[in-house]
Each structure stands twice: as C-alpha cells, then as structure tokens.
C-alpha positions as CSV (number, residue, x, y, z in Angstrom):
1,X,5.1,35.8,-8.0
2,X,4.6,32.9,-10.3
3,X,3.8,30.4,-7.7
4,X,1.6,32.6,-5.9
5,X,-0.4,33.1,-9.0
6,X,-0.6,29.2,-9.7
7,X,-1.9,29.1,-6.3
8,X,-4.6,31.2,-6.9
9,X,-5.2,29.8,-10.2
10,X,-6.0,26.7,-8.8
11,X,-8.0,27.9,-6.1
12,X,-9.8,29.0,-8.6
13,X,-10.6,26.2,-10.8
14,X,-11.1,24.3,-8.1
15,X,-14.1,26.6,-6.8
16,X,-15.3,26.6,-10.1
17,X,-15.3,22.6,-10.1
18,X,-16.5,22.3,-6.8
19,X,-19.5,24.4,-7.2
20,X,-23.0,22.8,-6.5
21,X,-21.2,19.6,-5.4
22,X,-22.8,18.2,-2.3
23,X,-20.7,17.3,0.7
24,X,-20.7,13.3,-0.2
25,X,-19.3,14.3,-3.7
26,X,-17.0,16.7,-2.4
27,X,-15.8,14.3,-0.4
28,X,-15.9,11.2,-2.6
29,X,-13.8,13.6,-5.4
30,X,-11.3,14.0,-2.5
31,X,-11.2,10.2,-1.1
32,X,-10.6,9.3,-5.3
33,X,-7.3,11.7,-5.5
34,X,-6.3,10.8,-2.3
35,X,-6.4,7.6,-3.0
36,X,-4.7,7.5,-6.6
37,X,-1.7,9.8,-4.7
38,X,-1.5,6.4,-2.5
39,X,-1.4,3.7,-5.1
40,X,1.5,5.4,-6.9
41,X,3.3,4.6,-3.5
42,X,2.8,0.9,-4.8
43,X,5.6,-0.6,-6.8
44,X,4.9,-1.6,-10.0
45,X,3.9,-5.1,-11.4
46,X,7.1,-5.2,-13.6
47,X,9.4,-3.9,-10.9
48,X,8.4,-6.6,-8.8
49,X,10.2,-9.8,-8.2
50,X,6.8,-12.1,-8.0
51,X,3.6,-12.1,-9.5
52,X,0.9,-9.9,-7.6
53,X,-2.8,-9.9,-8.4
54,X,-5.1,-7.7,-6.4
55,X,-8.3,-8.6,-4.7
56,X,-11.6,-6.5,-4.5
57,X,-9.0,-3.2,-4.4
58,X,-5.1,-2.2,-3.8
59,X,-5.2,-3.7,-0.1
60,X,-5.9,-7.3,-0.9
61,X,-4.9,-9.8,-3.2
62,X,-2.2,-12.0,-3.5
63,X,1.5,-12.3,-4.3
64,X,4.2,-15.2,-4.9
65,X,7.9,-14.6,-5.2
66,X,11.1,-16.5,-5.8
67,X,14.1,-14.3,-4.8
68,X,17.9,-15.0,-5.5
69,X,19.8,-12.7,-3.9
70,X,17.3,-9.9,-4.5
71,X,17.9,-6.6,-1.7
72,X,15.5,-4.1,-1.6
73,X,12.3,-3.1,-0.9
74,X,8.6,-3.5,-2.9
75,X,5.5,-1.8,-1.3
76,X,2.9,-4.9,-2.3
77,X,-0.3,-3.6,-1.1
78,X,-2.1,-1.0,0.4
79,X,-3.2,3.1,-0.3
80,X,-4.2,6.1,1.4
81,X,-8.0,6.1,1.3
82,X,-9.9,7.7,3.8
83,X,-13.2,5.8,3.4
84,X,-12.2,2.2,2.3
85,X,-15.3,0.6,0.3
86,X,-14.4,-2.9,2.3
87,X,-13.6,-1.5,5.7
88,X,-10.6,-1.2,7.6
89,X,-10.1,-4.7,8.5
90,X,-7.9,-7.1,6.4
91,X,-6.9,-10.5,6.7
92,X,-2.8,-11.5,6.3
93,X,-1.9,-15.0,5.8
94,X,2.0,-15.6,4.7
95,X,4.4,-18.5,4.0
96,X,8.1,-17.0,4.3
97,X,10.7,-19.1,3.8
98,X,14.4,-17.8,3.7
99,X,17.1,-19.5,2.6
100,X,19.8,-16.8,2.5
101,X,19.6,-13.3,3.9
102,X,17.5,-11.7,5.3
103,X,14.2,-10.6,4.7
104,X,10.6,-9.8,6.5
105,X,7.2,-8.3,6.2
106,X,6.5,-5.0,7.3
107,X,3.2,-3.3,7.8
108,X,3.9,0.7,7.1
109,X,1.3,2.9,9.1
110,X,1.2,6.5,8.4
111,X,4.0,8.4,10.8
112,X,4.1,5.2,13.1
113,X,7.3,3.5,13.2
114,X,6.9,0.4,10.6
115,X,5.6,-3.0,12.7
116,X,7.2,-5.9,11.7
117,X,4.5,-8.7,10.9
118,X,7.3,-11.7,10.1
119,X,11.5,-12.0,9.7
120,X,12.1,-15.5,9.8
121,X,11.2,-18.5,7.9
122,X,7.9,-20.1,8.8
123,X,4.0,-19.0,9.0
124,X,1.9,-15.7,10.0
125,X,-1.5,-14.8,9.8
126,X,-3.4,-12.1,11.5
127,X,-6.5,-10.4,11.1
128,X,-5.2,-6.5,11.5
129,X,-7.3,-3.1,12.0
130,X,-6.1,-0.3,9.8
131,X,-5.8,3.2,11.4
132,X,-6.9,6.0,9.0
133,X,-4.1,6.7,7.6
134,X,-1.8,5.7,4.6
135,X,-1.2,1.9,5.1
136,X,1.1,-0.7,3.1
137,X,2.2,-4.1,3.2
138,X,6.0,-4.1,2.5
139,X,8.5,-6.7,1.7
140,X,12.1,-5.5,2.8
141,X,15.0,-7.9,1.7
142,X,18.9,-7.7,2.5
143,X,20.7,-10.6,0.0
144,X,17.7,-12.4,0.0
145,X,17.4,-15.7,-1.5
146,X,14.1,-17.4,-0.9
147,X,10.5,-17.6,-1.6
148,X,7.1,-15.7,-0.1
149,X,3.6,-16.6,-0.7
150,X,1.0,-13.6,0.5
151,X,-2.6,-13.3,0.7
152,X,-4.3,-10.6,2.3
153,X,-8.6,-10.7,2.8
C-alpha cells in the first residue's frame, strides 16, 4: 500500500515537472539523470590507486598508477549517457607493464560480455565505437604489482 502510493506520488510530481517541457528538454532532463546514475558506477578519485584526471567529460582523460600487490577492480572512465556531447567514438592509448600478477584492461558494454582491450605487459591503442549503452573502461587486477599509464581521446 505504501509503495504503491509512492509510486503514484511520483508520477505525480513528475507530470507536474514535466509539464510544458518540450521534447528536447524532456529529453535532455532524462540524458542528465541518466547520466549522473552512470558516473556513480565510477570509482572514486580517493579509492583509486593512481591519479585520474578527466578530459572534456567522464569518458576521457587520463590516468597513471603504480600498483604493489593491489587486487581488485576500479571502473576508470566511462557513463551511461544516451546522447554523448563528443560522440560515440573515443580514442584508447595504454602503456601496461606488469611485473607481478596479473592484471588487464577491460572495456564493459552494457549486457555484452566484458572485451578485453590488454592483459600483458606492453602497448595498445585503438580508436573504439561505443554502442548506446552504459560503457566503462575498467582496470581488473589479481596480486598486481606494476604500473599503467591511460589516456583515452
């Protein structure tokens, strides 16, 4: 009973909010929460192991990490936006180098199983189209001890 009536609370206000908005503020409003749901997918500048610094918006920038025997995994870039402002291509560049462990770069697509971008030491840099959906650039490490340097365009 008191869920339902939540529900229709909402509905409500959202009508109410809504009202006299035109279809490209509708759906800017939408892209904007949508969005904001995504970057809280993102871990945290203090939880991370390097120093990240973001380009133009939460899909590019740049991050550099020394790891010592660091497992786990930090989501670096990326979001959920349905109309990206800089398109839906990005550029990866990225120097891994692993010394211990194990550890790669992983680019997480929406339900698609996660594609591997780079797992051993050594170079990679790809220009990649990203599908409508939510997309990140993820670190996953096992006992790592090493260094990556990332920049994404």
């Amino acid at each position: 009973m008191k869920k339902s009536l939540l529900i229709l609370v909402i509905a409500c206000c959202l009508v109410f909010a809504l009202t006299g908005c035109t279809k490209d503020e509708i759906l800017g409003t939408y892209n904007d929460a949508i969005q904001a749901a995504g970057d809280a997918q993102l871990t945290s500048n203090r939880s991370l192991e390097g120093k990240r610094k973001y380009g133009v918006d939460h899909y590019t920038g740049t991050y550099d990490a020394d790891y010592e025997d660091f497992s786990g995994t930090e989501y670096l870039f990326g979001g959920t936006s349905i109309d990206r402002e800089a398109g839906n291509e990005i550029e990866i560049t990225c120097n891994l180098n692993i010394t211990d462990g194990s550890a790669k770069l992983v680019l997480q697509s929406g339900a698609d199983d996660p594609q591997i971008l780079i797992e051993s030491t050594g170079d990679y840099s790809e220009t990649i189209e990203l599908p409508p959906a939510g997309n990140y650039i993820v670190v996953e490490c096992d006992d790592f001890t090493g260094s990556i340097e990332l920049e994404i365009k």
